[in-house]
mmJSON file of the N, C-alpha and C atoms, coordinates in Angstrom:
{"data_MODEL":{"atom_site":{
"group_PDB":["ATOM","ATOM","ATOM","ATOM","ATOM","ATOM","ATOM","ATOM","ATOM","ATOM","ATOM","ATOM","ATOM","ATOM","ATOM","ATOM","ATOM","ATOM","ATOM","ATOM","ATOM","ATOM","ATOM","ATOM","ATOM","ATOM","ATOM","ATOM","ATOM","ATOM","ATOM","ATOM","ATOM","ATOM","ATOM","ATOM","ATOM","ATOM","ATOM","ATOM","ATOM","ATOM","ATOM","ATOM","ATOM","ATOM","ATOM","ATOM","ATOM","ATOM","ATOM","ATOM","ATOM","ATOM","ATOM","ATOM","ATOM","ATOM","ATOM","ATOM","ATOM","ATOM","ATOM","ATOM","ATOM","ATOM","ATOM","ATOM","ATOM","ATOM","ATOM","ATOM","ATOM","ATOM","ATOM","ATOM","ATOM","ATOM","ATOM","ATOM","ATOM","ATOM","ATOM","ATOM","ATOM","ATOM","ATOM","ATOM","ATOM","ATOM","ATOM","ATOM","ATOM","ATOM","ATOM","ATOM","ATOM","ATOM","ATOM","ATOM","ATOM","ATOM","ATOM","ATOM","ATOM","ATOM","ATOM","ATOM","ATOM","ATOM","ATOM","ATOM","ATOM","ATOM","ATOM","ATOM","ATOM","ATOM","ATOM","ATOM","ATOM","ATOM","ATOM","ATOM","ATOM","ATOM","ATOM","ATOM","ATOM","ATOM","ATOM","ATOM","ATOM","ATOM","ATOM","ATOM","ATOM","ATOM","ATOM","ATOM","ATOM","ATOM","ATOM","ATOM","ATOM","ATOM","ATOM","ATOM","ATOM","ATOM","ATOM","ATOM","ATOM","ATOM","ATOM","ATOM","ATOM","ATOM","ATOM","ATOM","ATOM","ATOM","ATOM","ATOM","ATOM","ATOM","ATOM","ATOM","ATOM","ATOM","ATOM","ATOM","ATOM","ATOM","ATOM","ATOM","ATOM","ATOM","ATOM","ATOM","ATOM","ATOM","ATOM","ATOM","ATOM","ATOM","ATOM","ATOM","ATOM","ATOM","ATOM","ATOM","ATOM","ATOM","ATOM","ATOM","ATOM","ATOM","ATOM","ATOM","ATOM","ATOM","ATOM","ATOM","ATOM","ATOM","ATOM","ATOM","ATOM","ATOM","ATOM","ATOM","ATOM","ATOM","ATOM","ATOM","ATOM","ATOM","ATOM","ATOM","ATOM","ATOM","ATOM","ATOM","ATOM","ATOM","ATOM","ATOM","ATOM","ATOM","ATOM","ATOM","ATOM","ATOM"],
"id":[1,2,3,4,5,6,7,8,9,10,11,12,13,14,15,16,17,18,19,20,21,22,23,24,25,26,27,28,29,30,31,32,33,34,35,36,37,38,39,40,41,42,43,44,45,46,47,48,49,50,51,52,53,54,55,56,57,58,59,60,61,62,63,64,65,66,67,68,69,70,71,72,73,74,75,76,77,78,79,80,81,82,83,84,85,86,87,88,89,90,91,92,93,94,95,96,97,98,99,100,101,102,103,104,105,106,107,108,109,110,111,112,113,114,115,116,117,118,119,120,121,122,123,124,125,126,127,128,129,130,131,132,133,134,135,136,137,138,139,140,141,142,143,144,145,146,147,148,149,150,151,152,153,154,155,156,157,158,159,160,161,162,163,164,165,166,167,168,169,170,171,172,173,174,175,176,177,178,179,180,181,182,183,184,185,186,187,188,189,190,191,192,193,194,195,196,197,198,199,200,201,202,203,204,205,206,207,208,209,210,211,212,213,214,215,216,217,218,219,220,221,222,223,224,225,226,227,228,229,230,231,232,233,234],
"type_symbol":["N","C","C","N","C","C","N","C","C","N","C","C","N","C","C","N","C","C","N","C","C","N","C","C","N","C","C","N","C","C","N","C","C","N","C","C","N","C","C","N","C","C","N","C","C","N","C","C","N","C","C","N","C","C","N","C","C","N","C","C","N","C","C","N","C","C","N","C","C","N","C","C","N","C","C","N","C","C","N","C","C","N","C","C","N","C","C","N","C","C","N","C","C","N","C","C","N","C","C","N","C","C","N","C","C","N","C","C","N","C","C","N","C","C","N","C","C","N","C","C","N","C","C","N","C","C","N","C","C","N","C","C","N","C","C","N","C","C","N","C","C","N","C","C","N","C","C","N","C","C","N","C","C","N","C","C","N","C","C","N","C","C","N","C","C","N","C","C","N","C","C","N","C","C","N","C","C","N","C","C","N","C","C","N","C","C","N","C","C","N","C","C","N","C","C","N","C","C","N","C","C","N","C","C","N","C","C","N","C","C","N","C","C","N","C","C","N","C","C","N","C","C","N","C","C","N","C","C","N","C","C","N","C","C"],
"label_atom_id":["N","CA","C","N","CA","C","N","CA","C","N","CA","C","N","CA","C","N","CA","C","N","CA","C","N","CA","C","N","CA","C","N","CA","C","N","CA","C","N","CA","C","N","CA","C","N","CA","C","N","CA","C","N","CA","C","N","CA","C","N","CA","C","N","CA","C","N","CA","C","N","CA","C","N","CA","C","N","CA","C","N","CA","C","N","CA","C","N","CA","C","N","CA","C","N","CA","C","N","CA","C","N","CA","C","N","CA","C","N","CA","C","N","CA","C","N","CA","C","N","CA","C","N","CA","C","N","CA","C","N","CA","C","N","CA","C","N","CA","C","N","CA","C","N","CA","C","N","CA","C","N","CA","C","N","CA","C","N","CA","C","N","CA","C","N","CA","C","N","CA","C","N","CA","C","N","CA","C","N","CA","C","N","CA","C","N","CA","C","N","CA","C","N","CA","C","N","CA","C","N","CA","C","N","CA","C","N","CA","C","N","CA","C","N","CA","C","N","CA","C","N","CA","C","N","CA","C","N","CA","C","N","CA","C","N","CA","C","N","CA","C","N","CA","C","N","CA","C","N","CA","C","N","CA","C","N","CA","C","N","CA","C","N","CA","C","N","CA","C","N","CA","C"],
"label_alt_id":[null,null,null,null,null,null,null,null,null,null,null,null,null,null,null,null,null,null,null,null,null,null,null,null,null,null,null,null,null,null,null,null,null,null,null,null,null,null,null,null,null,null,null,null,null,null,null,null,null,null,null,null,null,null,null,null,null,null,null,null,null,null,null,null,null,null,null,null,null,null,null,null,null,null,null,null,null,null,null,null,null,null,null,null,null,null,null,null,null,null,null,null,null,null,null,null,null,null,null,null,null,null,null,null,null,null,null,null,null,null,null,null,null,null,null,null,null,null,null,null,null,null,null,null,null,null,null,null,null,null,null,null,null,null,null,null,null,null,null,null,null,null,null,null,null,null,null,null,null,null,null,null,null,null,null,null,null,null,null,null,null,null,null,null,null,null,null,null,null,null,null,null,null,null,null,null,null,null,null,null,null,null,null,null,null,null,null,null,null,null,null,null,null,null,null,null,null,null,null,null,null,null,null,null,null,null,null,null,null,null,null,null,null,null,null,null,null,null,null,null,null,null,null,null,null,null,null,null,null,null,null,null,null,null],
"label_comp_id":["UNK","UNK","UNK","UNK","UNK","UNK","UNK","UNK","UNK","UNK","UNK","UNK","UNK","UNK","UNK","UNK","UNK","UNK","UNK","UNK","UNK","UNK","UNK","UNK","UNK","UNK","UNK","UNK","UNK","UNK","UNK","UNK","UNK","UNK","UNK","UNK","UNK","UNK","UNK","UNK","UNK","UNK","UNK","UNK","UNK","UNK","UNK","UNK","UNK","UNK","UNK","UNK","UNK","UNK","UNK","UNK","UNK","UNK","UNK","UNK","UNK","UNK","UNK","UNK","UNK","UNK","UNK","UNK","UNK","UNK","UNK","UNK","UNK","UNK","UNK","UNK","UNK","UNK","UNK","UNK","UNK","UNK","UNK","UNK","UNK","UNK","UNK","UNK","UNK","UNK","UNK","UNK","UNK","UNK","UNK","UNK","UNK","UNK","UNK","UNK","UNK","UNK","UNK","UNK","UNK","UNK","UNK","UNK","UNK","UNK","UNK","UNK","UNK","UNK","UNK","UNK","UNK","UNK","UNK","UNK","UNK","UNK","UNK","UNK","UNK","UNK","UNK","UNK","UNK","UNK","UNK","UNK","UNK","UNK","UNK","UNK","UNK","UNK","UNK","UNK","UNK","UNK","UNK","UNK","UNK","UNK","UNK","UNK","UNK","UNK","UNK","UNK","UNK","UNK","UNK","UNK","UNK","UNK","UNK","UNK","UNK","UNK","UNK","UNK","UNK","UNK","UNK","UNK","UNK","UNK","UNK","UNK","UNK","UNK","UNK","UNK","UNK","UNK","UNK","UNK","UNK","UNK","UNK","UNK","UNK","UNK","UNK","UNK","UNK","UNK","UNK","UNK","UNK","UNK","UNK","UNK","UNK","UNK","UNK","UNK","UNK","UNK","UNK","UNK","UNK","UNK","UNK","UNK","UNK","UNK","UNK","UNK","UNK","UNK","UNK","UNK","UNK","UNK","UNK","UNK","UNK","UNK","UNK","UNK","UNK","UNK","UNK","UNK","UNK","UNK","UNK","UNK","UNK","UNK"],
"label_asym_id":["A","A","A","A","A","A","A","A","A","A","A","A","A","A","A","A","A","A","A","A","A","A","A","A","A","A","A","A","A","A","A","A","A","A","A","A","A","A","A","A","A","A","A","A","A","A","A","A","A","A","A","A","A","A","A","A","A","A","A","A","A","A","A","A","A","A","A","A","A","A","A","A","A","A","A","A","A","A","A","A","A","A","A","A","A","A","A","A","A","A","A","A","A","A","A","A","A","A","A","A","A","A","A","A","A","A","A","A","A","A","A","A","A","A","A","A","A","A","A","A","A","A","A","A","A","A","A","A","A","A","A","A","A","A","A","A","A","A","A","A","A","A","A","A","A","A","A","A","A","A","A","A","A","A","A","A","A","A","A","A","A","A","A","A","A","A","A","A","A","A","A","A","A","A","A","A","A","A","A","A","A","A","A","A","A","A","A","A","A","A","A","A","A","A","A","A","A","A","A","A","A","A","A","A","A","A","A","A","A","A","A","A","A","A","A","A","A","A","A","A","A","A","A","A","A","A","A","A","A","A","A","A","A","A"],
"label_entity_id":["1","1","1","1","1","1","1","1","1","1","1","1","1","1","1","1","1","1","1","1","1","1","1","1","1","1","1","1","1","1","1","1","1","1","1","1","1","1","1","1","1","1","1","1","1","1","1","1","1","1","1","1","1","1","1","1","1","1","1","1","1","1","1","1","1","1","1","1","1","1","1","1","1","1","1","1","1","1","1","1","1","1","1","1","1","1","1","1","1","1","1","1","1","1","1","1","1","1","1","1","1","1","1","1","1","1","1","1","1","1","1","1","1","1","1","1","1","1","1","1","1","1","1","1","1","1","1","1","1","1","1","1","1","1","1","1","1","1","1","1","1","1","1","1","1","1","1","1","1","1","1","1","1","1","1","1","1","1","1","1","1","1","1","1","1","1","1","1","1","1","1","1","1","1","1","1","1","1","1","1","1","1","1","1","1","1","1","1","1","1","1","1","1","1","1","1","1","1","1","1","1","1","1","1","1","1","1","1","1","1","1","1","1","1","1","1","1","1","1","1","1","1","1","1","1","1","1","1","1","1","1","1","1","1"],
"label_seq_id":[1,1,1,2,2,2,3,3,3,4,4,4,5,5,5,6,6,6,7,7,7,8,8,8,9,9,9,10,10,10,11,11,11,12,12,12,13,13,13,14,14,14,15,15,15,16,16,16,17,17,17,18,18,18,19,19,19,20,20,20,21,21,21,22,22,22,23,23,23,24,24,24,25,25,25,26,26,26,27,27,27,28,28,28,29,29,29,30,30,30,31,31,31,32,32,32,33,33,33,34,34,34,35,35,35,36,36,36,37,37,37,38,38,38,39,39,39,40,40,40,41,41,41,42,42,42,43,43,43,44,44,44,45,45,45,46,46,46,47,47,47,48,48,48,49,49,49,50,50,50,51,51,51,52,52,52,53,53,53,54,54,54,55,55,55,56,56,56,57,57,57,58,58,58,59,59,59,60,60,60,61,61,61,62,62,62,63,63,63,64,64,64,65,65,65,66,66,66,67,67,67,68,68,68,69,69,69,70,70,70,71,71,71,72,72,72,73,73,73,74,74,74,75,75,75,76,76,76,77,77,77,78,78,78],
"pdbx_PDB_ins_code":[null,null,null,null,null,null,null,null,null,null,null,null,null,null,null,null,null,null,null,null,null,null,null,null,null,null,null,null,null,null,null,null,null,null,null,null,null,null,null,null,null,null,null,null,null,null,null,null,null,null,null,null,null,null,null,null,null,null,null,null,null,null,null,null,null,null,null,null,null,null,null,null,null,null,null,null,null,null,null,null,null,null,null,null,null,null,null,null,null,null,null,null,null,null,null,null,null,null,null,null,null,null,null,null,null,null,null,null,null,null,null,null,null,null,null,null,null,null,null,null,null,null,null,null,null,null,null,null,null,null,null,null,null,null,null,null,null,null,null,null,null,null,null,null,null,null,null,null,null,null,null,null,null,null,null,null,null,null,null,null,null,null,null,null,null,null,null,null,null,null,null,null,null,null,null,null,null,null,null,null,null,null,null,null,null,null,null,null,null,null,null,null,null,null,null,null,null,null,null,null,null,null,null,null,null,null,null,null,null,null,null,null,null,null,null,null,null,null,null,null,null,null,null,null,null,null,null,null,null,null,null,null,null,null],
"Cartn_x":[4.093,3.279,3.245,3.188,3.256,1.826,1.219,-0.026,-0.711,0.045,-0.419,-0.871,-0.219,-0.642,-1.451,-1.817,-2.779,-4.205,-4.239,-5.482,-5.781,-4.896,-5.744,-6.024,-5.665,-5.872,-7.424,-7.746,-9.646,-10.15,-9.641,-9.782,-9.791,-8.808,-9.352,-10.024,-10.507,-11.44,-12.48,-13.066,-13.871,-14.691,-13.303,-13.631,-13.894,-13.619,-14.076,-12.649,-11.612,-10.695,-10.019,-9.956,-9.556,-10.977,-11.024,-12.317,-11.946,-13.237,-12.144,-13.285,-12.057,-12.875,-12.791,-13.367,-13.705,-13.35,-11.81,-11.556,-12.38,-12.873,-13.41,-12.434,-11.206,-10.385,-9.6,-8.922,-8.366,-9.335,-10.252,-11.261,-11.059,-11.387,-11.147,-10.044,-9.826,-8.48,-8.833,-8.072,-8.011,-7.173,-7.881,-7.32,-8.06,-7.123,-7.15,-8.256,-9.826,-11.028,-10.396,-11.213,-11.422,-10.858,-9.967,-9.784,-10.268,-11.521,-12.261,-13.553,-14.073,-15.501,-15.887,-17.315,-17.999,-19.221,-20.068,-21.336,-22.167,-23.125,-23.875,-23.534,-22.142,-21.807,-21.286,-21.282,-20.988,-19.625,-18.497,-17.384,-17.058,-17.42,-16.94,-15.477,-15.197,-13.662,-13.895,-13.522,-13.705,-12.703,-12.507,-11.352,-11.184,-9.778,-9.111,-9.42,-10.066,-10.507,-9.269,-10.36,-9.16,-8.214,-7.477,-6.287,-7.083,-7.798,-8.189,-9.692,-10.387,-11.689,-12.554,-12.067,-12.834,-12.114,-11.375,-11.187,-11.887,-13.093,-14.178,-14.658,-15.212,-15.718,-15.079,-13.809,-13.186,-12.342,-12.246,-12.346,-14.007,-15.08,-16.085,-16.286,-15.908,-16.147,-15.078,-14.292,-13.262,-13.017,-13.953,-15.222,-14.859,-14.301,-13.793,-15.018,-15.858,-16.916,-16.403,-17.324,-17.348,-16.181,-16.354,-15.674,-13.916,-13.666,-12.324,-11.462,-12.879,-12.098,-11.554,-12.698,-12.296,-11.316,-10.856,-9.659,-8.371,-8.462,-7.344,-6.847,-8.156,-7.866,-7.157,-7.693,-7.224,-5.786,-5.527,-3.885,-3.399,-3.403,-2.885,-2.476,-3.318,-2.934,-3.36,-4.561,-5.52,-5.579],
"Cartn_y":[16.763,15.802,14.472,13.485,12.178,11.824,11.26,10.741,9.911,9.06,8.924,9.985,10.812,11.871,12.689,13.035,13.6,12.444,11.383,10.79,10.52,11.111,11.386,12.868,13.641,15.314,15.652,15.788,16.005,17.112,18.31,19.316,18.694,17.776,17.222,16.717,15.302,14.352,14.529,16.345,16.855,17.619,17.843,18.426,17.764,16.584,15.431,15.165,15.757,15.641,14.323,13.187,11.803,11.159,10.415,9.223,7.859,7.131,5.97,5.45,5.007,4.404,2.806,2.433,0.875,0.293,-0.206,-1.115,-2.123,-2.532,-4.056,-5.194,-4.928,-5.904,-5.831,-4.606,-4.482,-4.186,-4.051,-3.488,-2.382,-1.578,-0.592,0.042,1.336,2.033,3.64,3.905,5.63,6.12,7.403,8.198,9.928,10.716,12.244,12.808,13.371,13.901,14.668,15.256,16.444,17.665,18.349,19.621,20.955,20.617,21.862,21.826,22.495,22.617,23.89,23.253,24.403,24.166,25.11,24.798,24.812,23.713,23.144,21.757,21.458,21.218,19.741,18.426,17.046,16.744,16.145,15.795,14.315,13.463,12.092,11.242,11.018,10.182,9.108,8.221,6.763,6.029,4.734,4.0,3.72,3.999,3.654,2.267,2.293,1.03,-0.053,-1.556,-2.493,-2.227,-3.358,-3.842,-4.182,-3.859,-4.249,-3.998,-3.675,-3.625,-3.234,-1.862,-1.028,-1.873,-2.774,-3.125,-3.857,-4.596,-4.49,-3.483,-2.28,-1.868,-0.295,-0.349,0.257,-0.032,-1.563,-2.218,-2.394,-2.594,-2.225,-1.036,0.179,1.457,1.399,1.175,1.019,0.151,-0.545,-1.451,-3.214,-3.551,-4.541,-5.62,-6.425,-7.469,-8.158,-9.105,-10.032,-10.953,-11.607,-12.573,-12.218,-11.057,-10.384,-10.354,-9.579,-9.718,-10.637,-11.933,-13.772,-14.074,-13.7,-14.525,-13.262,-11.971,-11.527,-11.9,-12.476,-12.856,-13.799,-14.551,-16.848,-16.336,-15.485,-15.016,-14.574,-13.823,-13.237,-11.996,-11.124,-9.946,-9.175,-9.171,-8.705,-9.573],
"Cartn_z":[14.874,15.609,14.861,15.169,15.151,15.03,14.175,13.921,15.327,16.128,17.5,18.405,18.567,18.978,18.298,17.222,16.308,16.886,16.773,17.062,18.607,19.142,20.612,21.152,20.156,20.478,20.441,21.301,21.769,20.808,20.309,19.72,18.021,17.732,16.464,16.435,17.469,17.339,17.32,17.866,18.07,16.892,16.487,14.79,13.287,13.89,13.296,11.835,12.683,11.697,12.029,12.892,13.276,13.164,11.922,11.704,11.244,11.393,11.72,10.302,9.0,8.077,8.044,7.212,6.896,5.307,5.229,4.039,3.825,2.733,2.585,2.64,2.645,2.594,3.841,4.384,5.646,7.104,6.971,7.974,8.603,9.682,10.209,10.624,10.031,10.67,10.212,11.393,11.991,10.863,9.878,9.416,9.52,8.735,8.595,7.75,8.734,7.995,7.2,6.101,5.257,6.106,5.903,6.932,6.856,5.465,4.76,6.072,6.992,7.621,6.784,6.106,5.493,6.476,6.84,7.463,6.262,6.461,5.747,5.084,4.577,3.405,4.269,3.965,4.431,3.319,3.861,2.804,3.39,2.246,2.736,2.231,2.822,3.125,2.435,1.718,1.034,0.899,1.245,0.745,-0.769,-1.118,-2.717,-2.869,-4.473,-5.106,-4.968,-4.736,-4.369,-6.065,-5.766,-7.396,-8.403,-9.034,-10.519,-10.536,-9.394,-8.888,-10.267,-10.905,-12.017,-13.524,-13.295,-14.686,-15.667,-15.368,-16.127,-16.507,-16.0,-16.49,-17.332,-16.856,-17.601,-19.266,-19.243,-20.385,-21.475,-20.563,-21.499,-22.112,-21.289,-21.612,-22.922,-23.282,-24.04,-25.219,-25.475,-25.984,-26.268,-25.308,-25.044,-24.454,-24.961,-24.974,-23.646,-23.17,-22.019,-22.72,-24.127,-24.473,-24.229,-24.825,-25.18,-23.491,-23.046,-21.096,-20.669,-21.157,-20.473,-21.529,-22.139,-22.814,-22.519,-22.101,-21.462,-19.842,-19.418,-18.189,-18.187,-18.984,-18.833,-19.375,-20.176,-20.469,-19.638,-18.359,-17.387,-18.124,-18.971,-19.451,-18.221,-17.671,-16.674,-15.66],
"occupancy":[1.0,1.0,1.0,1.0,1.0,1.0,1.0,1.0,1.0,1.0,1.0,1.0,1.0,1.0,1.0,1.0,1.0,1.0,1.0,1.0,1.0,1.0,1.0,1.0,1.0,1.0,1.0,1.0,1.0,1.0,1.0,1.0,1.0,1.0,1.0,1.0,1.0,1.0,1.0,1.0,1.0,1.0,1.0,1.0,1.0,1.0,1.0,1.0,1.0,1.0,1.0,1.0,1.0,1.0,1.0,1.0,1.0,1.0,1.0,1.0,1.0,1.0,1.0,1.0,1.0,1.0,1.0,1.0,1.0,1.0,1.0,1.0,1.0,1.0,1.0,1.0,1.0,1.0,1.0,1.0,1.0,1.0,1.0,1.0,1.0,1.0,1.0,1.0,1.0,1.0,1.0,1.0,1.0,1.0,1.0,1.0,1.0,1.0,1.0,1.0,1.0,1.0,1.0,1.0,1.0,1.0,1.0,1.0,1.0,1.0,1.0,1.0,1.0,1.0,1.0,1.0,1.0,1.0,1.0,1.0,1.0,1.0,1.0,1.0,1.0,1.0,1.0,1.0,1.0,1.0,1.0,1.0,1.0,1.0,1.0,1.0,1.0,1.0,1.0,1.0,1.0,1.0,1.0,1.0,1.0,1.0,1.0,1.0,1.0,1.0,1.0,1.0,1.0,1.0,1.0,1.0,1.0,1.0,1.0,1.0,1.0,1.0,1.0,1.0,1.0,1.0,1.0,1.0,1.0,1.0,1.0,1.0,1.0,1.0,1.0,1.0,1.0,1.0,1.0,1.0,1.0,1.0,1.0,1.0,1.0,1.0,1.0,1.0,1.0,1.0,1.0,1.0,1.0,1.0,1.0,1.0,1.0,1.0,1.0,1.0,1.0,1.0,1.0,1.0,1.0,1.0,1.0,1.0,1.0,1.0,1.0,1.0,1.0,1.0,1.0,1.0,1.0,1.0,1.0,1.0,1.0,1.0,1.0,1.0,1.0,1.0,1.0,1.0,1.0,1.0,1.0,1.0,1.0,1.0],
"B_iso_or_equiv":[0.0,0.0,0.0,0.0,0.0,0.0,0.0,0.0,0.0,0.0,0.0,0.0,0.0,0.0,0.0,0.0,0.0,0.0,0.0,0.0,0.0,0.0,0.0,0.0,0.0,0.0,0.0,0.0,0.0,0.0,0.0,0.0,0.0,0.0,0.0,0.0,0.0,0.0,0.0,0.0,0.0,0.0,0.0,0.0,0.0,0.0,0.0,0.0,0.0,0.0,0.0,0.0,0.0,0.0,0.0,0.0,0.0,0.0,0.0,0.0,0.0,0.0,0.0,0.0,0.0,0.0,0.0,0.0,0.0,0.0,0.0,0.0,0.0,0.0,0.0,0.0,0.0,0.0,0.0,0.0,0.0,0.0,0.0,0.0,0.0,0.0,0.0,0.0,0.0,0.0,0.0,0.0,0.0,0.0,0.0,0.0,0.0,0.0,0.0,0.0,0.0,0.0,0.0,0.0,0.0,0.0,0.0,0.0,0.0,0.0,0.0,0.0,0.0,0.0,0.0,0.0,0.0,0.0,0.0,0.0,0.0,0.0,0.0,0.0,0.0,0.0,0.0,0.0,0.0,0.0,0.0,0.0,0.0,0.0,0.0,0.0,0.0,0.0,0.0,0.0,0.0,0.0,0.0,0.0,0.0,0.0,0.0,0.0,0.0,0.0,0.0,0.0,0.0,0.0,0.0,0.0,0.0,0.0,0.0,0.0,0.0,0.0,0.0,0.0,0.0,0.0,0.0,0.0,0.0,0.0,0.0,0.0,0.0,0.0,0.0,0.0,0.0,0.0,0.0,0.0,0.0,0.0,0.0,0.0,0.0,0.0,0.0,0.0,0.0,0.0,0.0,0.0,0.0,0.0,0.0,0.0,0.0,0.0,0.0,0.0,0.0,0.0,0.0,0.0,0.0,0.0,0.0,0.0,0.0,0.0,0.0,0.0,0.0,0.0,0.0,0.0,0.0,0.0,0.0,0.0,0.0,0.0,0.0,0.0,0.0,0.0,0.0,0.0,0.0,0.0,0.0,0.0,0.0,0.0],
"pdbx_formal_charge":[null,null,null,null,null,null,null,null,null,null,null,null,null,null,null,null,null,null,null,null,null,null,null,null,null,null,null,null,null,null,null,null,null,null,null,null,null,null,null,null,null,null,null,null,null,null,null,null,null,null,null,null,null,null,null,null,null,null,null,null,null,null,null,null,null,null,null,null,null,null,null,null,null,null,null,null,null,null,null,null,null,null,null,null,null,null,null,null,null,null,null,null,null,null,null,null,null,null,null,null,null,null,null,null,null,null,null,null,null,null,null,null,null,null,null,null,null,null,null,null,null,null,null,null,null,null,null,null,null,null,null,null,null,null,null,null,null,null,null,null,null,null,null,null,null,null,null,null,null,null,null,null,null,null,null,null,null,null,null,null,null,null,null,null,null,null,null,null,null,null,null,null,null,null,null,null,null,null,null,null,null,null,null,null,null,null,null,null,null,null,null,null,null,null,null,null,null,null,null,null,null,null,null,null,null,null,null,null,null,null,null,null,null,null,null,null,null,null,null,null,null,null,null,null,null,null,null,null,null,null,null,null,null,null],
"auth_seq_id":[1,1,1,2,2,2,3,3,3,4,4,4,5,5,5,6,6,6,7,7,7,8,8,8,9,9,9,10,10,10,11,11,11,12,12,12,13,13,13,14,14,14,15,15,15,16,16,16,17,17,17,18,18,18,19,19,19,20,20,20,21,21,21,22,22,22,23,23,23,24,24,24,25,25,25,26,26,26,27,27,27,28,28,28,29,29,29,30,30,30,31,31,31,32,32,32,33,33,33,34,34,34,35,35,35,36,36,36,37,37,37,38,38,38,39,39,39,40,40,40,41,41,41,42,42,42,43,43,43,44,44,44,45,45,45,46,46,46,47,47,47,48,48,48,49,49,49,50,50,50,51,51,51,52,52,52,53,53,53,54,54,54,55,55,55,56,56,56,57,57,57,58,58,58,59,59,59,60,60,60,61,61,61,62,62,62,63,63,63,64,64,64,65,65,65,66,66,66,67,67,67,68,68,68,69,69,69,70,70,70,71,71,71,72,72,72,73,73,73,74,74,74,75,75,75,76,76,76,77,77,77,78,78,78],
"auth_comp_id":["UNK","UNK","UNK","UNK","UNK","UNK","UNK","UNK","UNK","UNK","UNK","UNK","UNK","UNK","UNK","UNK","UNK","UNK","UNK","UNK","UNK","UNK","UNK","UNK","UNK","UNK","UNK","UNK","UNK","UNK","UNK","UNK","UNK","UNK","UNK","UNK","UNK","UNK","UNK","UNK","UNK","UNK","UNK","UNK","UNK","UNK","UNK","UNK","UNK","UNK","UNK","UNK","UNK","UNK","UNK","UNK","UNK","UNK","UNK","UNK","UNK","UNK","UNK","UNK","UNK","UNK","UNK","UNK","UNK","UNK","UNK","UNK","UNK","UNK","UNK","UNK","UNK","UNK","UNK","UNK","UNK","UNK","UNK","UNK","UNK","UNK","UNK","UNK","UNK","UNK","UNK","UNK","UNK","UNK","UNK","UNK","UNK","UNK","UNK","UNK","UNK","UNK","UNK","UNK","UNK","UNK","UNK","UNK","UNK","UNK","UNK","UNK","UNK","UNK","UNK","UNK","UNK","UNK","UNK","UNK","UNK","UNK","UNK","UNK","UNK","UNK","UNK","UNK","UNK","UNK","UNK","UNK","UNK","UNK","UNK","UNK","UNK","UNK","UNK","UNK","UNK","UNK","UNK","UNK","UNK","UNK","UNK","UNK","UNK","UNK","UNK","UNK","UNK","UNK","UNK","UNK","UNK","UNK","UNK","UNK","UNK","UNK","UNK","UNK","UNK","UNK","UNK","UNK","UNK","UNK","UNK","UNK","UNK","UNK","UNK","UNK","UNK","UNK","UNK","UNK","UNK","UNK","UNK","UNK","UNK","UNK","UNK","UNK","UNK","UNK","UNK","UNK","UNK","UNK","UNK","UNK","UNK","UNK","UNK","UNK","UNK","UNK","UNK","UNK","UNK","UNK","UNK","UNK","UNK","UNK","UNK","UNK","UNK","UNK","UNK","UNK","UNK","UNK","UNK","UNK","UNK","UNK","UNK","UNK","UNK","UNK","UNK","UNK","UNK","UNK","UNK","UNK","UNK","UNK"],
"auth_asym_id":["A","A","A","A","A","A","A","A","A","A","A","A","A","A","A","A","A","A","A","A","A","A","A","A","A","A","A","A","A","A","A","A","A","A","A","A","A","A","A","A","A","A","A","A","A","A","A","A","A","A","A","A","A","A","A","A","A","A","A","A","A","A","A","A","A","A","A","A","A","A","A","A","A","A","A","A","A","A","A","A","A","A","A","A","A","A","A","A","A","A","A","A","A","A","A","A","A","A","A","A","A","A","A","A","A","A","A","A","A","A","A","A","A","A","A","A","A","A","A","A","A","A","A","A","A","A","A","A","A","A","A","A","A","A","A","A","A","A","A","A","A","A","A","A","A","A","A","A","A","A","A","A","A","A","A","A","A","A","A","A","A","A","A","A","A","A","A","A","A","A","A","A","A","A","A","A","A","A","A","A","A","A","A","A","A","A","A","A","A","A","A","A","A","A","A","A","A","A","A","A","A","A","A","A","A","A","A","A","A","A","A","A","A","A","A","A","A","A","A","A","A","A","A","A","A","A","A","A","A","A","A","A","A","A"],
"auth_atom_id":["N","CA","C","N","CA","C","N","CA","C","N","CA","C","N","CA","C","N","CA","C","N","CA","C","N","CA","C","N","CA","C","N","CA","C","N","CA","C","N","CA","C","N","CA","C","N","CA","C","N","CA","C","N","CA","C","N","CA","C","N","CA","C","N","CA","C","N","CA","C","N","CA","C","N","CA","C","N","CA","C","N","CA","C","N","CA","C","N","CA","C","N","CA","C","N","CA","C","N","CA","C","N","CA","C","N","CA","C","N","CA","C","N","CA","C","N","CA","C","N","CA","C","N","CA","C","N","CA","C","N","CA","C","N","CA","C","N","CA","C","N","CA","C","N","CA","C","N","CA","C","N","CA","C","N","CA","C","N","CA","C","N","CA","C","N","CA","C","N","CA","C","N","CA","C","N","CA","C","N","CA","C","N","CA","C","N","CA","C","N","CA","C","N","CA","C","N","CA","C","N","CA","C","N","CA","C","N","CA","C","N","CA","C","N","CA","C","N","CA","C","N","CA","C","N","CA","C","N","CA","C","N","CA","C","N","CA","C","N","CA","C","N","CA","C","N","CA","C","N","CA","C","N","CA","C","N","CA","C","N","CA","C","N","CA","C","N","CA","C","N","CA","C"],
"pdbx_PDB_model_num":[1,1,1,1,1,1,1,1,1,1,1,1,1,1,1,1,1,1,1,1,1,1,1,1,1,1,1,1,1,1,1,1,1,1,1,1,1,1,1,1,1,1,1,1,1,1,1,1,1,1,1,1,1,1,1,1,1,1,1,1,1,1,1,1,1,1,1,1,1,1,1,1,1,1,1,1,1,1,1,1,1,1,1,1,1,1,1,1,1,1,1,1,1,1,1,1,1,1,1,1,1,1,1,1,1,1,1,1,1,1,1,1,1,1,1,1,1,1,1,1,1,1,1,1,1,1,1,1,1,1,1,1,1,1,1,1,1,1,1,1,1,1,1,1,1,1,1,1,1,1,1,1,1,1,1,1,1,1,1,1,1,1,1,1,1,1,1,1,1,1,1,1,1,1,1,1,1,1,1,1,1,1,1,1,1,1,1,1,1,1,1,1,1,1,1,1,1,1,1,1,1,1,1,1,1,1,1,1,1,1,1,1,1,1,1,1,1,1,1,1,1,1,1,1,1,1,1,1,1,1,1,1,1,1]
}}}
């Protein structure tokens, strides 16, 4: 099956396996729920971090100061 056809099949859409998420940068588009249904249990879908999004704070964790960041940046290391 062809993903067009996957998002008009009533039996998935129903199952909540065709949802439609929200990029901050691309905006809305149709992808493939969780295909685990547990009763009780909620599984959420998330869009992948933009390009560099966590690199602050993955450089602080790493113990890299505010100062050290702004002078790898103004270098185009980061």
């Amino acid at each position: 099956m062809r993903f067009d056809e996957i998002q008009d099949d009533p039996h998935l859409v129903a199952r909540g396996m065709v949802i439609t998420e929200h990029h901050p940068l691309f905006g809305d588009f149709l992808t493939l729920g969780n295909p685990l249904l547990v009763p009780g249990e909620t599984f959420t879908v998330r869009s992948a971090p933009a390009h560099g999004e966590h690199t602050d704070e993955v450089l602080a964790e790493l113990g890299y100061d505010d100062a050290t960041r702004d002078d790898l940046r103004a270098a185009g290391v980061i």
